[in-house]
N, C-alpha and C positions, 0 to 999 in steps of 0.2 A: 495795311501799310506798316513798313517797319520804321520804330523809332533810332534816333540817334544825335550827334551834334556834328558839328563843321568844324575837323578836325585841323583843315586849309582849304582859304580859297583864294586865290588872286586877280581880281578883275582883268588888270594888266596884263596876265597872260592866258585870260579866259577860260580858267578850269582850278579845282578842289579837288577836294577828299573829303566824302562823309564817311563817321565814321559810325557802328551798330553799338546801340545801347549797350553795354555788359563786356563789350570787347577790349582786348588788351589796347594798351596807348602803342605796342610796336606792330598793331595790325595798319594794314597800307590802308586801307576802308576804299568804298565804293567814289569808281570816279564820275565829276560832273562838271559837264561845260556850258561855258556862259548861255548857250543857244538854248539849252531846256529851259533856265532860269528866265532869259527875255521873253520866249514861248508862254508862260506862266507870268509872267509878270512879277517873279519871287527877285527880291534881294538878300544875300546870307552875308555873312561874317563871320569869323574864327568865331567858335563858341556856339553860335546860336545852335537852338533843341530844333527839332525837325522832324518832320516824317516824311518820309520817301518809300518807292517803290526803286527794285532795281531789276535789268536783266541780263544774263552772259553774254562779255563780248569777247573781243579778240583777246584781249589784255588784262579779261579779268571783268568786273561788274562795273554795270554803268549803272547811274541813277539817269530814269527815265521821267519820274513823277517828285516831287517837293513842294511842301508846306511850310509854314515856319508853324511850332511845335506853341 
């Protein structure tokens, strides 16, 4: 699993950004919607440490898998 933190997430509009351990602050980071997080049972917050799995989608990387760290 790869580490990282929750660069943005919005309940409200059902999706974030995680972002990878060591990466720049103006990387876009991996995206994730609320449906993996209720799937899982996981709730995140700006900030919190993590680890996730991700895989290519249309738009770029989705987080498929989340832990809180």
């Amino acid at each position: 699993m790869l580490k990282g933190s929750v660069k943005f997430y919005n309940p409200g509009k059902w999706f974030g950004f995680i972002i990878k351990e060591g990466a720049s602050p103006e990387d876009r980071g991996s995206f994730i919607h609320a449906s993996v997080l209720e799937k899982l049972g996981v709730e995140i917050k700006d900030g919190d440490q993590v680890e996730y799995e991700e895989v290519e989608g249309e738009k770029g990387m989705n987080v498929t898998n989340i832990k809180l760290a």
